[in-house]
N, C-alpha and C positions, 0 to 999 in steps of 0.2 A: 614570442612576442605577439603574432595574430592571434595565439590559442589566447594569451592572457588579455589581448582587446577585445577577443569577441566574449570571456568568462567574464567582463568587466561591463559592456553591455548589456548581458544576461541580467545579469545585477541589479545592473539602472535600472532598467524597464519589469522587473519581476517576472522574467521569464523563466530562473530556474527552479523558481518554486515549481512551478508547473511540469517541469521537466521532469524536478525528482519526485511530482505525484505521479506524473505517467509512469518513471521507470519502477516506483513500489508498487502499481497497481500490475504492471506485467510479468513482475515478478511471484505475483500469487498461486499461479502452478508451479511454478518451481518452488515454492516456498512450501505450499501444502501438499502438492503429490496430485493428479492427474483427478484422482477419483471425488475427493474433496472439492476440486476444481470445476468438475463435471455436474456439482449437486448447489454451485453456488455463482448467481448471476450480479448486474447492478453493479457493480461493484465502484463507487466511487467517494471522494474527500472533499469531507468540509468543514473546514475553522479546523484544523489537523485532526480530525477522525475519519476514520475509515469505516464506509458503509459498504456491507456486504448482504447480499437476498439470500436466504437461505429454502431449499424447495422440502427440507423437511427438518421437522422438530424435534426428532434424534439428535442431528447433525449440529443443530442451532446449540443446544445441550451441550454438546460433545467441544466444541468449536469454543464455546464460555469458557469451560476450565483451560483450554489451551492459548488466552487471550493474550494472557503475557507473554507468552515463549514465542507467538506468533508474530506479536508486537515488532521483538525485538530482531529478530530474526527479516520480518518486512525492510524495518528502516534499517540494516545490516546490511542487507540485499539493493536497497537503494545509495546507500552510501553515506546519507547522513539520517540525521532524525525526520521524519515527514510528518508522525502520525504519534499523535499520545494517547489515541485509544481506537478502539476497535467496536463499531456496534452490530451486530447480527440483524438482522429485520426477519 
């Protein structure tokens, strides 16, 4: 009954939009792996895309072909859909 007053709340006020950006964006090491993690900063969402820094051009590469699997796998990890696309900088 509290949990579904304050989920209904969240609601009202669009708070958990925000929520479940936070929780796909701290989910990105555990989603790519430590090392991936370590080579990619910025990281944040606007209008449902997800912006990520990349520190090199290899990676940025590498990261492109892996954009859908990552996609899916981010909003998995967050719980609902957050993100319909992914852009590398």
């Amino acid at each position: 009954m509290l949990k579904d007053a304050i989920n209904e709340w969240l609601r009202t006020n669009h708070f958990d939009e925000k929520l479940n950006e936070t929780r796909l964006i701290s989910s990105w090491e555990k989603v790519t792996g430590k090392l991936i993690a370590r080579h990619t900063e910025n990281l944040f969402i606007k209008n449902r895309e997800l912006f990520v820094k990349v520190d090199s051009s290899a990676l940025k590469h590498e990261l492109s072909y892996m954009k859908t699997k990552l996609l899916k796998k981010l909003n998995k990890a967050a719980g609902v859909v957050v993100i319909d696309e992914i852009r590398f900088l």
